[in-house]
C-alpha positions in Angstrom: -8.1 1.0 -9.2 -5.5 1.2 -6.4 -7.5 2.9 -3.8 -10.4 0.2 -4.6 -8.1 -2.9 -4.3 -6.6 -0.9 -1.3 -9.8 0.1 0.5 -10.8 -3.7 0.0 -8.2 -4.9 1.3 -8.2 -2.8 4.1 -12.0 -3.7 4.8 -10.7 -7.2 4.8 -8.2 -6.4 7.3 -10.7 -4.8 9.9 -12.7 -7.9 9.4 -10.6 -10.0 10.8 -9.1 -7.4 13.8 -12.9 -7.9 14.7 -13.3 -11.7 14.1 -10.0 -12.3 16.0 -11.3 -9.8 19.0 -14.5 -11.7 18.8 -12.8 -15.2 19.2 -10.5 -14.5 21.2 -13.3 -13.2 23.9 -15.6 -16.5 23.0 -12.1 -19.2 23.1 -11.5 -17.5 26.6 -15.1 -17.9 28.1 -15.5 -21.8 26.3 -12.0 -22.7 27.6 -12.9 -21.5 31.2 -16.1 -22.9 31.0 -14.7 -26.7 29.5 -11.3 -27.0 31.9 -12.4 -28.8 34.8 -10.3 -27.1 37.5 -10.3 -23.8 38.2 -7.1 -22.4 38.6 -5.8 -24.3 34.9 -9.2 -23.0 33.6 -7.8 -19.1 34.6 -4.2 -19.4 33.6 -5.4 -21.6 29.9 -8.3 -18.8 29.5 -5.9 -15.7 29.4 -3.9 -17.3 27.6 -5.9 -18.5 24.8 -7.0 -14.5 25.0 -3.7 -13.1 25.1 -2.5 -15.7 21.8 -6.2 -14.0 20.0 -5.3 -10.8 21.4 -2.0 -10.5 20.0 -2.5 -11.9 16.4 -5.6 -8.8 16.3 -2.7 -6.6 17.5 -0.6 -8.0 14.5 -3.8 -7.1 12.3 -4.0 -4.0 13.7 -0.3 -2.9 13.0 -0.6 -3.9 9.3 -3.6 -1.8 9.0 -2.2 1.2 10.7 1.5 0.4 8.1 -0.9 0.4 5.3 -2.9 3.7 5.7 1.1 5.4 7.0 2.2 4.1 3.7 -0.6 5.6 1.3 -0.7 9.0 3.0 2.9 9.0 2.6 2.8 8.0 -1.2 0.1 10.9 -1.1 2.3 13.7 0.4 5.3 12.3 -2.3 2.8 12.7 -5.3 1.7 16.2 -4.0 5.3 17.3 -3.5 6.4 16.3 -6.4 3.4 18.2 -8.2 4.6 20.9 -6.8 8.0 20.8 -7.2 7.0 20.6 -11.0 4.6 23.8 -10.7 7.6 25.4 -9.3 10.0 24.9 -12.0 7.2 25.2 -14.5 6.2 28.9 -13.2 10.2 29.4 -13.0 10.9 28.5 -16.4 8.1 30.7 -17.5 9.7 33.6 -15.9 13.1 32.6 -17.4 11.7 32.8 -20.7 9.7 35.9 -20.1 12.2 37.7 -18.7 15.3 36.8 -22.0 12.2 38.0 -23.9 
């Protein structure tokens, strides 16, 4: 059930990197193409890109947390399986070896 809600969530997440790209591409081109003047049209353009541009960024960096996080919860569940292996096959030999 984790890695659904997870994978939605993440799916979700992507979604909006794109839809912010997106937006901030189309804000750009209506607010050069609405500003009268040209140089305020530049200078209100980028930075109606850059203010979209940044929040994706955001997006983007709490995607790439998330997937760090779960393959580091992964490696911490294999370790630890191992770790139990070990003192399992350990104990065996313990055992076999008062016997």
């Amino acid at each position: 059930m984790y890695k659904t809600e997870m994978r939605r969530f993440l799916a979700v997440m992507e979604f909006c990197y794109g839809f912010l790209f997106g937006v901030a591409l189309f804000g750009a081109t209506l607010t050069f193409l609405i500003t009268p003047d040209f140089f305020p049209a530049v200078l209100f353009a980028v930075c109606v890109f850059a203010f979209f541009i940044f929040l994706a960024a955001i997006v983007r960096y709490c995607i790439i947390r998330i997937k760090l996080a779960d393959q580091m919860l992964q490696v911490a569940l294999e370790t630890r399986d191992l770790q139990e292996q070990c003192l399992q096959d350990k104990a065996l030999q313990v055992i076999q070896h008062n016997e």
